[in-house]
C-alpha positions as CSV (number, residue, x, y, z in Angstrom):
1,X,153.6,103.7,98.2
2,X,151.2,105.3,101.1
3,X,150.5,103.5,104.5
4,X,148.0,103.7,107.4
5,X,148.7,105.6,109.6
6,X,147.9,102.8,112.0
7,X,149.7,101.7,114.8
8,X,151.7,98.1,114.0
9,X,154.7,96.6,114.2
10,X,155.2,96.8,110.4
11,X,153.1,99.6,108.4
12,X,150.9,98.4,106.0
13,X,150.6,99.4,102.9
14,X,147.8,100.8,101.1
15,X,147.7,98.4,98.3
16,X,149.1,94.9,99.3
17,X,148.9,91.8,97.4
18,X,146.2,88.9,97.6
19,X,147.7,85.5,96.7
20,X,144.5,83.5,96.5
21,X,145.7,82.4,93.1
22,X,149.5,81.2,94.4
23,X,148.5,77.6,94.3
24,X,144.6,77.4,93.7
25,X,143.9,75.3,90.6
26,X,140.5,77.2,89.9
27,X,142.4,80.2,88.4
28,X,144.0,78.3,86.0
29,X,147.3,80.0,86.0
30,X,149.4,77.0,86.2
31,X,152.3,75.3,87.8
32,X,154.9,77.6,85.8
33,X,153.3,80.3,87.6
34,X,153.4,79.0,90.9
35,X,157.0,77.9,90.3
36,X,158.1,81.4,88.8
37,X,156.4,84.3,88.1
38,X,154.5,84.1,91.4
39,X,158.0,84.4,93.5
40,X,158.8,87.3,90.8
41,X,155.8,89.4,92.1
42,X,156.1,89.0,95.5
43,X,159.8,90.0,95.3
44,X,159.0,93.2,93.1
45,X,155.7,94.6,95.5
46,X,158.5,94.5,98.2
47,X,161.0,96.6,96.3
48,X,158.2,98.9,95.6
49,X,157.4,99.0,99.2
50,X,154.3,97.1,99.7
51,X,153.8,95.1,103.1
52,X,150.7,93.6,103.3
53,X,150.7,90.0,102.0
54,X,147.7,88.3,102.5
55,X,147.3,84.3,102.2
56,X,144.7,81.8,104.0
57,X,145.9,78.2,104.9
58,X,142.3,77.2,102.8
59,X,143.8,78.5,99.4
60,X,145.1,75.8,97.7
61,X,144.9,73.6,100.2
62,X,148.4,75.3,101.7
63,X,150.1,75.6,99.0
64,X,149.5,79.6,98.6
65,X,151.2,79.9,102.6
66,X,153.7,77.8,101.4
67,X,154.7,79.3,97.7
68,X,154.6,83.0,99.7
69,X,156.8,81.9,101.9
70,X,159.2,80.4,99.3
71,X,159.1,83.8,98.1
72,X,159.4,86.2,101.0
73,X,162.6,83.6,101.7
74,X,165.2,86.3,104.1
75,X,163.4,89.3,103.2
76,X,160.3,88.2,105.5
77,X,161.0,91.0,107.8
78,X,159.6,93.3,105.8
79,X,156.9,92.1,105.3
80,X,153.1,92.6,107.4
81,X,152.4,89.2,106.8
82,X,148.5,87.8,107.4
83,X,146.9,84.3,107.0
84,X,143.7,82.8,107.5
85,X,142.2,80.3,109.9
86,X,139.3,78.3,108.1
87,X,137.0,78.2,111.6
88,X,135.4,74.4,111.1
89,X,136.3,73.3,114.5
90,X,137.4,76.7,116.0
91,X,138.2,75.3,119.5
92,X,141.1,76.8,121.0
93,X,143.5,73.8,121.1
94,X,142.8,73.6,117.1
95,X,142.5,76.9,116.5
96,X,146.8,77.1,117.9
97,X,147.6,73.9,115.9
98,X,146.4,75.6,112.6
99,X,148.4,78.9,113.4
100,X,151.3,76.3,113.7
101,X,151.0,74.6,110.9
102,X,150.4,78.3,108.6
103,X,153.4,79.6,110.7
104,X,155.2,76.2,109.5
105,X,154.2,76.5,105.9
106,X,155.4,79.9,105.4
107,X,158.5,79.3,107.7
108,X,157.9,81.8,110.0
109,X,157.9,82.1,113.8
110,X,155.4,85.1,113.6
111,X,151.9,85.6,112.1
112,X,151.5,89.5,112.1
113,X,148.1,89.2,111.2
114,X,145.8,86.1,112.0
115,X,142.4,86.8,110.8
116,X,138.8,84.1,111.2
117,X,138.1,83.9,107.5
118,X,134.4,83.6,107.6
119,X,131.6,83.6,110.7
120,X,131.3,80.1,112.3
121,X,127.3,80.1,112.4
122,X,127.5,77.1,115.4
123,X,130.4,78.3,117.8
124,X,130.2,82.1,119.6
125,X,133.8,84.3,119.0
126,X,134.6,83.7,122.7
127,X,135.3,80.1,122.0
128,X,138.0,80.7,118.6
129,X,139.2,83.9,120.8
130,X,140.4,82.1,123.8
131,X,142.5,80.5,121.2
132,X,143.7,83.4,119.7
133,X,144.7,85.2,123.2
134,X,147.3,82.5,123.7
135,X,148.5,83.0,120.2
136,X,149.2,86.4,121.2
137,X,150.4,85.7,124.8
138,X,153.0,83.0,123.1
139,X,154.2,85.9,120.7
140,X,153.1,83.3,117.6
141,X,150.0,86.1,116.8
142,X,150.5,90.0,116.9
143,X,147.1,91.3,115.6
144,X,143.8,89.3,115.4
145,X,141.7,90.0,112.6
146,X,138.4,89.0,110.9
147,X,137.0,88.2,107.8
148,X,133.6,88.6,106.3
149,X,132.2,89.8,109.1
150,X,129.2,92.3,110.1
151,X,129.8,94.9,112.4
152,X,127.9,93.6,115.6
153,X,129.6,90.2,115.2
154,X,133.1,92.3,114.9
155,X,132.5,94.4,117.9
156,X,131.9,91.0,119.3
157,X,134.5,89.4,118.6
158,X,136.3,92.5,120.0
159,X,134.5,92.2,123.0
160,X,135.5,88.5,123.4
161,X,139.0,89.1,122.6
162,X,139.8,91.9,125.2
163,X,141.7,93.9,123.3
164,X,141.3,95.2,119.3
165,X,140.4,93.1,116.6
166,X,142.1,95.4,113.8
167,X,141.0,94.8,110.5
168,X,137.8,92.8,108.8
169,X,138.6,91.4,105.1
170,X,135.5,92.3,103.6
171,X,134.8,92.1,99.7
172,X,134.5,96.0,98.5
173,X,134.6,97.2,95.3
174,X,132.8,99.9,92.9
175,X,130.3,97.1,92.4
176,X,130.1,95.8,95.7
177,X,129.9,99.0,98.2
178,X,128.0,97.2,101.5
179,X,131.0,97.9,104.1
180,X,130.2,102.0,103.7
181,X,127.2,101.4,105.7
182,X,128.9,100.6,108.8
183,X,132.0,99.1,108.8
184,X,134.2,101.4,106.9
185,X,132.8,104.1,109.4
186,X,133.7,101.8,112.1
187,X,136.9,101.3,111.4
188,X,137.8,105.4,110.6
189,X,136.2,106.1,113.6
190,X,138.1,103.5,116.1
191,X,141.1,103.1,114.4
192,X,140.7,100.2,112.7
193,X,140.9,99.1,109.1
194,X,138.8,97.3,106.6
195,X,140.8,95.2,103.9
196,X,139.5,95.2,100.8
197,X,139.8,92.0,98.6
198,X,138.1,91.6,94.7
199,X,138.8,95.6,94.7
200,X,138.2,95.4,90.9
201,X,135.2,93.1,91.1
202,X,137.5,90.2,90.1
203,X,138.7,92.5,87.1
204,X,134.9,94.2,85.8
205,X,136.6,96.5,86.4
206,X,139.3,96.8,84.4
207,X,137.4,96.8,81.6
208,X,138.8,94.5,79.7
209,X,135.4,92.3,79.5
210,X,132.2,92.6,77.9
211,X,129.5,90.4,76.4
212,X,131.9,89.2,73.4
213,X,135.1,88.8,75.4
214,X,134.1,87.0,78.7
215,X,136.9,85.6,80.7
216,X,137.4,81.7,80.9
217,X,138.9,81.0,84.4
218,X,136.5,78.9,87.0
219,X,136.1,81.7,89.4
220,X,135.3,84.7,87.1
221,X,132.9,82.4,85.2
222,X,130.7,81.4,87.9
223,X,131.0,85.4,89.2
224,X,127.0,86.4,88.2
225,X,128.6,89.7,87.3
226,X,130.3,88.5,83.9
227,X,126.9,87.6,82.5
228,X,126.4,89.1,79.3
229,X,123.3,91.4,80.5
230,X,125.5,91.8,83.5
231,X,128.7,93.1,81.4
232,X,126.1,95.2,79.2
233,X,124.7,97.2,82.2
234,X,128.7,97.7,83.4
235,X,129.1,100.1,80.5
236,X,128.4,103.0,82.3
237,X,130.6,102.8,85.5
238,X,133.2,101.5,83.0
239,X,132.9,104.3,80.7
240,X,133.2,106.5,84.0
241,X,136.3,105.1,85.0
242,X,138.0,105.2,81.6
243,X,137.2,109.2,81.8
244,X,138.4,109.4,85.2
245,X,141.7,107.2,83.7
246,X,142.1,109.8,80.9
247,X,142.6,112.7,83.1
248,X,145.1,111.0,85.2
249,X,146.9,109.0,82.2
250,X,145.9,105.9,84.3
251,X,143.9,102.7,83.3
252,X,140.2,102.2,84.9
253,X,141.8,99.3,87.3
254,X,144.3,102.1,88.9
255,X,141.1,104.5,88.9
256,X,139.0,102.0,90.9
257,X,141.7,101.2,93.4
258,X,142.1,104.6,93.8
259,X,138.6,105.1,94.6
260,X,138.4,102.2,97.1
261,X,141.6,103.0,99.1
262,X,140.1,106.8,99.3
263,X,138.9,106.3,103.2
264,X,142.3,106.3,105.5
265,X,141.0,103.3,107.2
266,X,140.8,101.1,103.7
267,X,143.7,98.9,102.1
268,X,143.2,97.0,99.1
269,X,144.5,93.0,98.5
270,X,144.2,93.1,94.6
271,X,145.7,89.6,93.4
272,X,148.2,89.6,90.2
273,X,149.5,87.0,87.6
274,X,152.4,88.5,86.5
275,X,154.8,91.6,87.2
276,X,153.4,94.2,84.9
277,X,149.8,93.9,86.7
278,X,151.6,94.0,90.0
279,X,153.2,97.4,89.1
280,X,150.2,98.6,88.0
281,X,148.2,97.5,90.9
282,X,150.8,99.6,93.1
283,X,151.2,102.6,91.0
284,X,147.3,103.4,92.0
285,X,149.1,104.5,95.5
286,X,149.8,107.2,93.8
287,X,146.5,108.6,92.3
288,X,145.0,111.0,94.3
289,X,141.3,111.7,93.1
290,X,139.5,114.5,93.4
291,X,136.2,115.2,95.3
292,X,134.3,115.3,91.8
293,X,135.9,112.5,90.9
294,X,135.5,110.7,93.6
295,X,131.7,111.3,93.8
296,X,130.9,110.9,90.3
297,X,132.0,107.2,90.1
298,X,130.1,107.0,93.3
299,X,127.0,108.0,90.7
300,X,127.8,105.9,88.3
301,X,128.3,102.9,90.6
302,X,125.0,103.2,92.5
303,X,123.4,103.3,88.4
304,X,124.2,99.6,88.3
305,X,122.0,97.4,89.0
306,X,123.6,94.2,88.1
307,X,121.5,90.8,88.1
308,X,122.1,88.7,91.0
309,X,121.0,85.9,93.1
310,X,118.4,83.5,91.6
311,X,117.7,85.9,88.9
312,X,121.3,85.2,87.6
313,X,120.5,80.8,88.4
314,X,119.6,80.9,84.5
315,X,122.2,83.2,82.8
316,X,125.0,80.8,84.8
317,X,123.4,77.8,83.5
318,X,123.1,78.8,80.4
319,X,126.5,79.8,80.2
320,X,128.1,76.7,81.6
321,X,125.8,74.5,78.9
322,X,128.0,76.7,76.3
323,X,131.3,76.4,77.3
């Protein structure tokens, strides 16, 4: 495993592990795997060294804070452990009862990372981080973080805050590249970092879909970018990857972690349903690309042009009416 060389209280690793899916009935994975082979995963990424565990009190409803913490049980120490606050009423008094309650849920007496998960359109950041400064004061919070946030609104929040807001979860991916405009430089820049969740596009990447194998879970279905004309026009970035994959006896998953944790200031939260992913997720630590490399899936990423927005409104309807 590799870590940032950033400055926390626990280091975090380059490739951590999202648990959206601990709990959250729209992957379809099952109470078996929430009772089992979820605990099994956490326990192995910590005997392969990774830290970073990221949850949100919103997935499942609590019951992802709650199975992670099951899981972590007396090993929770080494863990860099970071939740989400769900910012509907992001006064400050609320805003300290739901670190509480996450804190409760994954029976802790320390959030090391508390992050906003999305932009409250009707309350400024000052007003959520008043909140978070007494979380911090109280010892409850160590770093304040963000989540799907622009950069203006993060330096912001900063601002508000009075001391660093260290990482924005942003979505970044081969097929979804936006933070390299400005945030990724940001973050290398101030010493900050940029957490990257659906690092494989919600597994495009991996390769292991195209128009006559399409994947049947809620989320991935209503994902515009498993259309059939989408999955078509992926041929080429995942034709790319696999040669990349070839020359490092790797799979096109570990390739395009690789490629995403490339900047020092980038981790990735890929999300696994059972062990063998997990390993595999972690073992892209360890693949070093090379400047060609590098830049040549950068080529063959900016090639596709998938179909999005309400050009994709008729392929997703279409492909619900056939299910």
């Amino acid at each position: 495993m590799r870590y940032l060389a950033i400055d926390t209280t626990t280091k975090i690793s380059k490739i951590g592990l999202g648990t959206w899916q601990f709990g959250s009935r729209e992957w379809g994975y099952g109470d078996a795997y929430a009772a089992k082979e979820a605990e099994a995963i956490v326990r192995r990424a910590l005997d392969l060294g990774v830290t970073l565990f990221d949850t949100a009190e919103i997935y499942g409803f609590g019951r992802s804070e709650r199975i992670l913490g099951r899981a972590l049980g007396d090993r929770r120490e080494a863990a860099f452990l970071a939740t989400k606050l769900f910012p509907v009423v992001p006064v400050p008094p609320v805003v300290e009862q739901r670190a509480v309650a996450s804190a409760n849920r994954l029976g802790v007496r320390r959030l090391d990372l508390y992050q906003v998960h999305q932009p409250n359109p009707l309350f400024r950041d000052g007003t959520i981080m008043r909140g978070m400064r007494a979380l911090q004061r109280v010892g409850l919070v160590g770093e304040v973080g963000v989540s799907n946030y622009p950069l203006d609104r993060w330096r912001a929040a900063e601002a508000a805050l009075g001391s660093r807001v260290l990482s924005n979860q942003v979505r970044y991916s081969l097929v979804s590249r936006s933070p390299e405009r400005d945030l990724i430089p940001f973050a290398e820049s101030e010493g900050r970092v940029v957490i990257a969740y659906s690092p494989l596009g919600q597994g495009l990447l991996s390769g292991r879909y195209h128009r006559d194998s399409r994947p049947s879970n809620r989320v991935r279905a209503a994902n515009p970018l498993f259309l059939p004309e989408n999955l078509d026009r992926a041929q080429g970035l995942i034709a790319a990857l696999r040669e990349v994959a070839d020359a490092h006896g790797a799979t096109p998953a570990q390739i395009a972690l690789a490629w995403v944790i490339h900047s020092p200031a980038v981790t990735a939260i890929p999300g696994a349903s059972s062990v063998a992913q997990l390993e595999s997720n972690v073992a892209a630590a360890g693949i070093e690309l090379t400047g060609d490399e590098y830049e040549a899936l950068r080529a063959a990423s900016g090639q596709f042009r998938p179909i999005t927005g309400p050009a994709a409104l008729p392929g997703l309807v279409r492909a619900r009416a056939g299910r």
